[in-house]
N, C-alpha and C positions, 0 to 999 in steps of 0.2 A: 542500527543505532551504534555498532560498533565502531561499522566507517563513519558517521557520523563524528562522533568525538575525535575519531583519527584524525578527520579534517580540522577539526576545531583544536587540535591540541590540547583538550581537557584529561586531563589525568584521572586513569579508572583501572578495575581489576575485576577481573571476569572468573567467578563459580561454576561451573561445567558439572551442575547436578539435579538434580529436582529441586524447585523451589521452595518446595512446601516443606522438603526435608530439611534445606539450607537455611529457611525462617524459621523452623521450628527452634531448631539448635540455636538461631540468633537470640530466644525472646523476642519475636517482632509477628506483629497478626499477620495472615496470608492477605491480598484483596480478596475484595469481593467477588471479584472474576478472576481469576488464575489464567494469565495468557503469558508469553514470552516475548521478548525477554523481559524480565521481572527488575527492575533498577529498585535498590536500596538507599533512601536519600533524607539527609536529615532536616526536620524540619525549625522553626522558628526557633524553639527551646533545645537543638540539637540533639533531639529523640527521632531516631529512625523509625522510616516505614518504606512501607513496600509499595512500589508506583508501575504499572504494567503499561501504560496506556502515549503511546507515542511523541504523540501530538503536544499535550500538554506536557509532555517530559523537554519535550524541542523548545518549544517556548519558555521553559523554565528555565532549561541551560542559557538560552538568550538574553535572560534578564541578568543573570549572574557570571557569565562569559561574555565580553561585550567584543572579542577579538574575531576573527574569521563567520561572521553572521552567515546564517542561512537562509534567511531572511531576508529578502530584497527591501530598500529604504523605499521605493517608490509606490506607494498604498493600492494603486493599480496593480500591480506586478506581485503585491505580495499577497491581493486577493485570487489573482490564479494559481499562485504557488500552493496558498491552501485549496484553492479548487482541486488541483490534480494530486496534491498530497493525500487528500480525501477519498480520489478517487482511487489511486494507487492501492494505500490501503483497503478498500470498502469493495473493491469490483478485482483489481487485478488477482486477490487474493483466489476469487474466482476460478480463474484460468490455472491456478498454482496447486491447487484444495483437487478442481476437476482433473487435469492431467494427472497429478500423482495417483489419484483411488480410482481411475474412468478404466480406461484401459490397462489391458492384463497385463501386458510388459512391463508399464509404471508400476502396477500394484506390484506384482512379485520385486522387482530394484528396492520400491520404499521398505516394504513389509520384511527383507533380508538384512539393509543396511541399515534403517534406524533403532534398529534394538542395538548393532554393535557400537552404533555412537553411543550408547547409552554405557555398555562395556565391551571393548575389543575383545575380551578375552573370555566371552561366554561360552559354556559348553555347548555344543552342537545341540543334545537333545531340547534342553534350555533354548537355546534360539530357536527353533524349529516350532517350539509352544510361545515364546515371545512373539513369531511372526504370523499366525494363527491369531493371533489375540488382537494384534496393532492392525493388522488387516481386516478384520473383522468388524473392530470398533469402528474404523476411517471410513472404509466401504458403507459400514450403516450410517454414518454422519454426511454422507454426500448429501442429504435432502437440505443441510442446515445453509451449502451455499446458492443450492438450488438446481444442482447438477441431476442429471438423469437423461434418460435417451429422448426426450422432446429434448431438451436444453442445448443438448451435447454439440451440435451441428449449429449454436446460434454463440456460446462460448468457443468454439472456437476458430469460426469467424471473426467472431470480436478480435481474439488474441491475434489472428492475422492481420486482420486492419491496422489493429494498435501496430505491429512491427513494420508496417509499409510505412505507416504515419511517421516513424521513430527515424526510420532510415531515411525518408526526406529531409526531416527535419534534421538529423546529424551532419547531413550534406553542409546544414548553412551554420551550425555553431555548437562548439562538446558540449553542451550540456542543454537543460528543457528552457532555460531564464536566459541566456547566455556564455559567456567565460568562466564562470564560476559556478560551482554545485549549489541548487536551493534546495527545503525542505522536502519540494518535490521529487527531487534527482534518487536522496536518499529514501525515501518512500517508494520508490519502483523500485529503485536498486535492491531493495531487501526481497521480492518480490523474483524479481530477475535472477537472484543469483540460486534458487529452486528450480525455476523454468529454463535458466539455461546450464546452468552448473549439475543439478540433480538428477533433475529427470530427464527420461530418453526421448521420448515423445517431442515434449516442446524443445528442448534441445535441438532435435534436428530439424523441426521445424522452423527455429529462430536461425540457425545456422544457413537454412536455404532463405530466409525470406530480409533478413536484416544481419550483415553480418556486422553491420555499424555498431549492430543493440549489443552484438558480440562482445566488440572489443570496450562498447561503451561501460558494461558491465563487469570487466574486467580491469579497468581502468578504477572505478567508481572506487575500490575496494580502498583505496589508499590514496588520497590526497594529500599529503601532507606536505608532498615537494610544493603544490601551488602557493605563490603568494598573489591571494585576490587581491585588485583593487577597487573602488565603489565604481569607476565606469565600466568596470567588468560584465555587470548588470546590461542586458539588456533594455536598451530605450522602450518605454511603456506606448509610445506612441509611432516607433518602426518596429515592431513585432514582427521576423518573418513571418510570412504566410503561412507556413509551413507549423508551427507551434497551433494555428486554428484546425490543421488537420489531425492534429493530436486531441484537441477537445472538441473537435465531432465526433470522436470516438465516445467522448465523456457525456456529451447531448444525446450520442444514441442510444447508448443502453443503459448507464447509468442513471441520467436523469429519471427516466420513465421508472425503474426501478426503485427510487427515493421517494421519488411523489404516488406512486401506489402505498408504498412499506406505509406513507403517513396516512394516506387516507383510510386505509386498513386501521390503524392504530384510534384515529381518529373515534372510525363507528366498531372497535371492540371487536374486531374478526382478526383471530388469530392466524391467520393466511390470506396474504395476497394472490392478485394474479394482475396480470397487465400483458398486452402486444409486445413483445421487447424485439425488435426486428425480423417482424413480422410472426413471431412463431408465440404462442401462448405459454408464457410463463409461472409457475404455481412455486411459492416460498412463503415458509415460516415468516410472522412477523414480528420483527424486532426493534424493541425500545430504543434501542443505542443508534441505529439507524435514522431512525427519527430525531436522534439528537443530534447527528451531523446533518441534517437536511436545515434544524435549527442555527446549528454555528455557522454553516456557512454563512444564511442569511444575517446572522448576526455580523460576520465580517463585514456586508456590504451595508448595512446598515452602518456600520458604525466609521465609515467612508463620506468624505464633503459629496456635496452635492454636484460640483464639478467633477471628481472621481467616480462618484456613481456613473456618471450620466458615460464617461470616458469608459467604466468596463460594460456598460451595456451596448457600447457601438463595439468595441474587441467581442462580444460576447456573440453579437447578433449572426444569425445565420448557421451556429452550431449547434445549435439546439441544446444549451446550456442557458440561454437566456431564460428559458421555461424553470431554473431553479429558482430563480428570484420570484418569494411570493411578496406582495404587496398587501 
């Protein structure tokens, strides 16, 4: 979100503390969900609240920053942007959650360095009981993305895929829409800069597999020099090919995983399972989940009937067309 506004030029300032302690201080209620980053933003009466949730924070800056959009104009293009922003979010986070707490190497790196982001200057003993704690908690929260040693060998295949998929696709244009950053860009990007900045793991494995997503992700950080223009967008109807090998990634594992989460939700069972390429998958089921399985379709829904009919011929054959329920 940060590069985000970077790109956008929106003017902002950034609190580097716990947020509950930062809203406490404010007078301002916590959310309901406590996630990061936590945006402070005023509303109709210009009484502030606290807004955690990406997606509609993207869309909001849109309606009141109408300069450097991230949001493609053409309603085809801008229903895959939310596709893959979706997915970004909802799955890759996956890959980012698993490699950090999965293996040992990761866990000892997170569990040393994120107490000292918290303060550089903690005492040893103090950190030593910090990293014990954050380790401890993160490793027993692996069930929540659905990481465990059935899963482990099917996440990160996926994450391999997705960087093969990345590196062709970078072949034909910098960014996932074309010449200019969309919603989606910034939604892996935040994703990416864990998987290739943070952790050792995916790091050397994005290093040997895509060194495109490398410098893609390093690039992403700071857009400010670009000046987009609207043909910058890629054409909805010359797509390279290569942008479908990025959401067969999204039909393969994702999809299957959204439409179990609903049907679980559906008949009241508190865990899913589904085939997720090929290997049996067992996860918590989650309302929020169901609500993106919802907006999407509400995006394509709410698309002419000629645009419809235009992302289901882009859609077919990636096994993404299976989100669209009718």
């Amino acid at each position: 979100m940060i590069a985000l506004m970077r790109y956008r030029r929106i003017p902002y300032a950034i609190i580097w503390d716990d947020p509950a302690t930062v809203l406490s201080q404010m007078g301002i209620a916590k959310p309901k969900v406590g996630l990061l980053p936590t945006f402070v933003l005023p509303d109709d009466t210009g009484k502030l609240h606290a807004l955690c949730d990406s997606t509609p924070i993207i869309r909001r800056l849109e309606a009141e920053y109408k300069d450097r959009s991230v949001i493609p104009a053409d309603p085809v293009l801008a229903f895959i942007d939310y596709l893959l922003e979706d997915f970004a979010d909802e799955w890759v986070t996956k890959y980012m959650f698993h490699y950090r707490w999965h293996p040992q190497t990761d866990i000892d790196n997170a569990g040393t360095l994120l107490p000292l982001f918290q303060k550089i200057n903690l005492p040893q003993e103090q950190l030593a009981q910090f990293k014990r704690y954050v380790t401890e908690r993160q490793v027993g929260r692996l069930h929540v993305v659905g990481s465990n040693d059935v899963t482990a060998p099917v996440i990160d295949a996926s994450y391999k895929r997705l960087l093969s998929a990345m590196e062709a696709h970078l072949t034909e244009q910098p960014f996932l829409l074309g010449q200019r950053p969309g919603a989606c860009d910034f939604a892996l990007y935040g994703q990416l800069t864990q998987l290739v900045g943070f952790d050792p793991t995916p790091r050397a494995i994005t290093h040997h597999i895509s060194p495109r997503t490398v410098a893609y992700t390093g690039l992403m950080e700071d857009q400010t020099g670009l000046e987009p223009e609207a043909t910058d967008w890629t054409n909805s109807d010359d797509v390279p090919e290569t942008l479908k090998g990025v959401l067969k990634e999204v039909g393969r594992v994702y999809v299957p995983a959204l439409l179990a989460n609903a049907r679980a939700l559906q008949a009241g069972e508190k865990q899913w399972q589904a085939e997720i390429d090929g290997s049996r998958w067992t996860q918590q089921t989650f309302n929020y989940q169901g609500k993106c399985l919802q907006w999407i379709n509400a995006q394509y829904q709410g698309l002419s009937e000629d645009d419809r009919t235009r992302v289901d011929s882009f859609l077919e054959g990636t096994g993404c067309e299976r989100i669209i329920i009718e």
